[in-house]
C-alpha positions in Angstrom: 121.9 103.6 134.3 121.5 99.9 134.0 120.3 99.8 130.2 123.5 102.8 129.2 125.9 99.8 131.3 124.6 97.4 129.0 124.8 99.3 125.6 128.2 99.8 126.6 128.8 95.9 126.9 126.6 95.2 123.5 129.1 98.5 121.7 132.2 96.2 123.3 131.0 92.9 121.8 130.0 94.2 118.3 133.7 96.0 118.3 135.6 93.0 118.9 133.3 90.9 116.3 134.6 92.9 113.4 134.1 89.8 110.8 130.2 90.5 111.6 130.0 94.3 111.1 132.4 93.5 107.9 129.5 91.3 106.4 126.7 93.5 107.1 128.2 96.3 105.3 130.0 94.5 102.7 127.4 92.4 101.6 124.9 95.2 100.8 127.5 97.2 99.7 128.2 95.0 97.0 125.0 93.9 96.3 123.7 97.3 95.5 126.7 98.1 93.6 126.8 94.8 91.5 122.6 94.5 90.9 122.6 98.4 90.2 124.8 97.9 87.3 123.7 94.7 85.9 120.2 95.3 85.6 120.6 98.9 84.2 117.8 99.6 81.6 117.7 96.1 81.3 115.1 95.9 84.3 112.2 94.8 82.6 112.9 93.1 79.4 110.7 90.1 80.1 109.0 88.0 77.7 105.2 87.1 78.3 104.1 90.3 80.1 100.8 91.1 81.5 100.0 94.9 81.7 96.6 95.9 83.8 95.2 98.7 83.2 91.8 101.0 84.1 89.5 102.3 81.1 86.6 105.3 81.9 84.6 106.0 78.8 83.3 109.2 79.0 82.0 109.6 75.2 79.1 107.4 73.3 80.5 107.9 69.8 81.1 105.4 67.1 84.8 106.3 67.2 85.7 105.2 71.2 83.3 101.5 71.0 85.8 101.1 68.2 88.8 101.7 70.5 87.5 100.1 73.0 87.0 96.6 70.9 90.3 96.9 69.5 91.7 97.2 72.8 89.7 94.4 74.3 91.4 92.2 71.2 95.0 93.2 72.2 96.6 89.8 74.5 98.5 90.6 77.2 96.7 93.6 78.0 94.4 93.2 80.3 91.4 95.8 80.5 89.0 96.3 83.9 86.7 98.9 83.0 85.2 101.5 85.5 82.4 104.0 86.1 84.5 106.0 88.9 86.1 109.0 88.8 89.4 109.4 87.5 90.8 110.8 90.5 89.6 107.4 92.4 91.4 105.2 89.9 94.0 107.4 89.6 94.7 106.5 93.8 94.0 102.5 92.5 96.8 102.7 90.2 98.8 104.4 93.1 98.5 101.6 95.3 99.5 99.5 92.6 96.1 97.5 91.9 96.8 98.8 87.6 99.5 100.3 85.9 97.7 102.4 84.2 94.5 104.7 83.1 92.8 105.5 80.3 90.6 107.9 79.4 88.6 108.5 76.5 87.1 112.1 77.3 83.6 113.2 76.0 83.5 114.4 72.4 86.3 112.4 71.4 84.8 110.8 68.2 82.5 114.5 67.3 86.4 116.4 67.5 88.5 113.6 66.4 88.8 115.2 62.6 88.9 118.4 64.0 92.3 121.0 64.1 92.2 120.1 67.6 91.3 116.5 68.4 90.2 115.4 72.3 93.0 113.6 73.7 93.1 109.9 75.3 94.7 110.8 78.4 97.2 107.9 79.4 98.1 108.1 83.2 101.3 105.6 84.3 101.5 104.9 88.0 105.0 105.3 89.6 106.7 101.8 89.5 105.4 100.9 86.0 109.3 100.1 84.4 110.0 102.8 81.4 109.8 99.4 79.1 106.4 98.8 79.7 105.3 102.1 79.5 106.8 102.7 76.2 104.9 99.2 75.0 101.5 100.6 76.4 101.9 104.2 74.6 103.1 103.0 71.4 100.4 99.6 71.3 97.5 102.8 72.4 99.3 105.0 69.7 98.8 102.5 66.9 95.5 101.8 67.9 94.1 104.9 67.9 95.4 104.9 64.6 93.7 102.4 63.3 90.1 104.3 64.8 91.6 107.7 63.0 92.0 105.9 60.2 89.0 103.7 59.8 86.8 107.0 60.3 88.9 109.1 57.9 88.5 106.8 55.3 85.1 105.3 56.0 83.4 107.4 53.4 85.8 106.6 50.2 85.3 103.4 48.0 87.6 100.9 47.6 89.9 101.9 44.6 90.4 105.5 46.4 91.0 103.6 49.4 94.2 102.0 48.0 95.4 104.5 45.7 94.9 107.1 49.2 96.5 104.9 52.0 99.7 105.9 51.7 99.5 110.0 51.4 96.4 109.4 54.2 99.2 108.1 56.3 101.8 110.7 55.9 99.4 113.5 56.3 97.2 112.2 59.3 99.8 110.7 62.0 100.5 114.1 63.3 96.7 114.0 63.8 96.8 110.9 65.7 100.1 112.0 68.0 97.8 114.8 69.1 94.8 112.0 70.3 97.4 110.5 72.6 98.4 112.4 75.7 100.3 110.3 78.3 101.9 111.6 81.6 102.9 110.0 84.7 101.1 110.1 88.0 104.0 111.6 90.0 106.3 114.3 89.1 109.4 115.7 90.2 110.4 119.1 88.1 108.1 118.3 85.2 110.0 115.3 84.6 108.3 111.8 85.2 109.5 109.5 88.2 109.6 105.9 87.3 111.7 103.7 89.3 115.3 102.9 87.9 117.5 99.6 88.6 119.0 102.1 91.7 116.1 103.0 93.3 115.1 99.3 93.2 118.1 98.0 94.8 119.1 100.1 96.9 116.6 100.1 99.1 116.0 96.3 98.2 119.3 95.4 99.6 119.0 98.1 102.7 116.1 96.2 103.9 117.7 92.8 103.8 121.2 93.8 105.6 118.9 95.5 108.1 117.0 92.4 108.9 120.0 90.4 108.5 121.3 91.8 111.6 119.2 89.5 113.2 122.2 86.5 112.5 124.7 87.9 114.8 122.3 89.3 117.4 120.7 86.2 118.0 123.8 84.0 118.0 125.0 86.6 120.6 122.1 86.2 123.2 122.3 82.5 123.0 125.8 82.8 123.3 125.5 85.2 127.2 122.5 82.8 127.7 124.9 79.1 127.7 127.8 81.3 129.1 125.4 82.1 132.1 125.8 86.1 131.9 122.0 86.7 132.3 122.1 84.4 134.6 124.0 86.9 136.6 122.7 90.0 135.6 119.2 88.2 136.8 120.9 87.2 140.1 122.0 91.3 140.4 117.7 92.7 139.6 118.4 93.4 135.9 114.6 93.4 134.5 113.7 91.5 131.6 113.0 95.1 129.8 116.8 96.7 130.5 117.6 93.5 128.8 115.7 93.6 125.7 116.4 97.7 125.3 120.2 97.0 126.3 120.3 94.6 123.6 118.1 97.2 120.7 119.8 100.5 121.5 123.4 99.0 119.9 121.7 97.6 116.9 119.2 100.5 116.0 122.3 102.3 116.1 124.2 100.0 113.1 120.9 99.8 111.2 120.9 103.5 110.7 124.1 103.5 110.4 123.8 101.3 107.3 120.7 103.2 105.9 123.3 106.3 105.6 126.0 104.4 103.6 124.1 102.5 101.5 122.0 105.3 100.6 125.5 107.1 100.0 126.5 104.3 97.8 123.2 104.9 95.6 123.8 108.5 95.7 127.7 108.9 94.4 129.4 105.8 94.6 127.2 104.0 91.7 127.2 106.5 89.0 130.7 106.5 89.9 130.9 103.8 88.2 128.4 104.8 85.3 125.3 103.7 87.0 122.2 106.3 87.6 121.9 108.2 90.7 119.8 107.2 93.3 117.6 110.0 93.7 116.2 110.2 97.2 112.7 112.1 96.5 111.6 115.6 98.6 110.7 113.9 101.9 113.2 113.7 104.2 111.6 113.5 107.3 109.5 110.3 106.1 112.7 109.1 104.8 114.0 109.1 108.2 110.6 107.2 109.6 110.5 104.6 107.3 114.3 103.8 108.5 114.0 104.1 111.9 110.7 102.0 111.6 112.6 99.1 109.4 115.1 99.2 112.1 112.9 98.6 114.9 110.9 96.2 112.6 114.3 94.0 112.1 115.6 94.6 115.5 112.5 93.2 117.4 112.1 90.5 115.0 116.0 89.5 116.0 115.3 89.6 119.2 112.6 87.1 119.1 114.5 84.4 117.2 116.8 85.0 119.8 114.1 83.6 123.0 112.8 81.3 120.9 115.9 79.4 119.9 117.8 77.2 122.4 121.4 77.4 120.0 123.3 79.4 118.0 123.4 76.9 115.3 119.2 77.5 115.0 119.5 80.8 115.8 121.5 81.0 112.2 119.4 78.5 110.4 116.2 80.3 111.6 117.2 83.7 110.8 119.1 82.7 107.9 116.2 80.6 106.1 113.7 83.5 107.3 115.4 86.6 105.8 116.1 84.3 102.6 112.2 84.0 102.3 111.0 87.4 103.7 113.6 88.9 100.9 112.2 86.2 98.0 108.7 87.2 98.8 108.8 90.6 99.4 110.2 92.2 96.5 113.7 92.2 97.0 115.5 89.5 94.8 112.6 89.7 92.2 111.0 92.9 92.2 107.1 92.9 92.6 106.1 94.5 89.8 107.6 91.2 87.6 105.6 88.9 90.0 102.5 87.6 89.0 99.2 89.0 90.6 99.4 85.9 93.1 103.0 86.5 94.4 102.2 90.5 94.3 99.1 89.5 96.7 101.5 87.0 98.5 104.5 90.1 99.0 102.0 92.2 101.7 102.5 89.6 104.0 106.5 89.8 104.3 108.2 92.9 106.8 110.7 93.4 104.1 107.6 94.1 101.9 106.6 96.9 104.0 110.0 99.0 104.2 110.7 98.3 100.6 107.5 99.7 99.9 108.1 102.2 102.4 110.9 103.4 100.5 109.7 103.0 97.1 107.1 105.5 98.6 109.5 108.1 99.6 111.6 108.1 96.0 108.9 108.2 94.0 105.8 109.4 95.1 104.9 113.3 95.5 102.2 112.4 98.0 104.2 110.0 100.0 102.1 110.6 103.4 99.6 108.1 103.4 101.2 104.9 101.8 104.7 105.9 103.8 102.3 105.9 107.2 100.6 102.8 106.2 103.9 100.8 106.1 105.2 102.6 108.8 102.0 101.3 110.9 102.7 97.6 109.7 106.2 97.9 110.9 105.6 99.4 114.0 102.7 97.0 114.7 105.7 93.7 113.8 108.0 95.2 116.4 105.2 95.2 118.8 104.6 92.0 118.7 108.0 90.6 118.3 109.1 92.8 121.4 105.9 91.4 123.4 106.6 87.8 122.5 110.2 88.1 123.3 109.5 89.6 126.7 106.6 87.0 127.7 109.3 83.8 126.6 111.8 85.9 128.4 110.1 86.3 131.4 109.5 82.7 131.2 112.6 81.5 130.6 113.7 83.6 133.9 110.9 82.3 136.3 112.1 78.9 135.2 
């Protein structure tokens, strides 16, 4: 009864401070709306790109140590060869540790004249940008034209070899399309997922309104703290823990609220305005625990600020400044996949990280379980600790 009496205050206070509840669903709002658009199919168009990717060499031939060197003399693509199975990098390039695979099978140089050549099976994770997966397929596709080529033509001497280049051209690069076969790891209706300037943002700007509820929650308890109200709710056996769920219940309640309009916006209000359509992937149920987990995440994390400040003018610096750098870290302003391998190694360590992934998961990914329940565990584990640290400095703060 005590913790539904103060809800009911907290739903009073948040009613009356309509400029605050304007800003946190305005701001994402727009964001979404204005990033969404601007960055359509322009996402990735980047100059000095370094693409990562996973090479198993299943055949000893002449034909694939050929590939293989002229792969290793391409810049900007880095190669990590591998003796494990393709399933196992397959998972690596899930997690995001490549971009792609490649496989040359056994018997590829013994068929590659042959009616019907082994392909090299190119394998794109899910949040490799369609611009860099075009780049890899074409820079494989020319390559292995070069190896079709140089072992066509091997055998003729040199005048045959330039009176024949051109017809050998024409007649073989219908050979060579058939050595390439590329598909994406994950799949919706045949059709491959890679993320779009929607999904990014979206969920990019979600995460960051939800943690920047923490501005007007915080200035709030410091607020009843120099106005003496839980000073009186002590005085009348209020517990330290009626306070701290008194003060989540309301804003759990907005967070979700927000993760339903935003994702709204994604969903009709952007390709209202020509944009793509944020499509929400075939898990709805760990679309819902990935939000209610972000909210908790942000929630807790507000209500620590708000014991460990002493104003409301650091509670906004604090929060503000924080959010700014959780959101610059963890993928939300710049996207992680344009971050160099330090700043992508750097990103783990930020909440927003976490639920952006955590989303990213859900959209995109058929098997969404394992990497949506590791984030979820890292979010859960921040609000944790958050709520525990609030409660000890509260229940300090009271016993002084």
């Amino acid at each position: 009864m005590t913790v539904f009496a103060l809800v009911k205050k907290e739903w009073k206070l948040l009613i009356r401070d309509w400029h605050a509840l304007l800003l946190l669903f305005v701001m994402p709002a727009a964001f979404i709306l204005v990033m969404s658009l601007s960055f359509q199919n322009k996402y990735t168009e980047r100059r000095g790109v370094e693409v990562h990717y996973y090479l198993i060499n299943q055949d000893n031939s002449l034909a694939s140590a050929r590939l293989i060197k002229d792969l290793l003399l391409l810049k900007n693509f880095k190669m990590r060869s591998s003796h494990a199975s393709f399933s196992s990098l397959a998972g690596q390039v899930q997690r995001g540790h490549a971009q792609f695979v490649v496989s040359i099978p056994n018997g590829f140089g013994r068929f590659m004249q042959s009616r019907d050549p082994l392909p090299v099976q190119m394998v794109a994770g899910p949040t490799v940008e369609p611009a860099i997966y075009n780049l890899f397929e074409q820079v494989l596709r020319g390559t292995l034209m070069r190896v079709y080529l140089n072992q066509m033509l091997a055998p003729l001497n040199v005048a045959r070899l330039k009176a024949g280049m051109g017809l050998q051209l024409g007649v073989h690069y219908a050979a060579v399309a058939r050595l390439l076969h590329g598909v994406s790891l994950y799949q919706v209706n045949g059709k491959s997922q890679r993320p779009t300037s929607v999904q990014q943002n979206v969920p990019a700007w979600l995460v960051f309104a939800m943690f920047f509820i923490a501005i007007p929650l915080s200035t709030t308890w410091v607020q009843e703290r120099q106005q003496g109200t839980y000073l009186r709710l002590r005085s009348m056996g209020v517990s330290a823990k009626a306070l701290l769920f008194g003060k989540m219940l309301p804003y759990l309640g907005i967070n979700l609220l927000q993760v339903v309009l935003m994702i709204l916006i994604g969903v009709i209000v952007v390709p209202w305005f020509g944009g793509e359509q944020l499509m929400l992937g075939h898990a709805p149920l760990e679309l819902c625990a990935v939000s209610v987990a972000i909210s908790l995440a942000s929630v807790s994390y507000a209500l620590l600020i708000s014991n460990l400040v002493s104003t409301g003018e650091q509670a906004t610096i604090i929060t503000g400044v924080g959010n700014l750098l959780m959101a610059a870290v963890g993928g939300v302003m710049v996207p992680r996949f344009l971050m160099p391998p330090f700043m992508r190694t750097l990103a783990i360590f930020s909440p927003m990280a976490w639920g952006l992934e955590g989303y990213l998961d859900v959209f995109l990914r058929q098997d969404a379980l394992r990497p949506v329940v590791t984030n979820i565990f890292y979010l859960l584990l921040f609000s944790c600790f958050c709520l525990l640290f609030s409660g000890w400095l509260l229940g300090r703060r009271r016993r002084g």
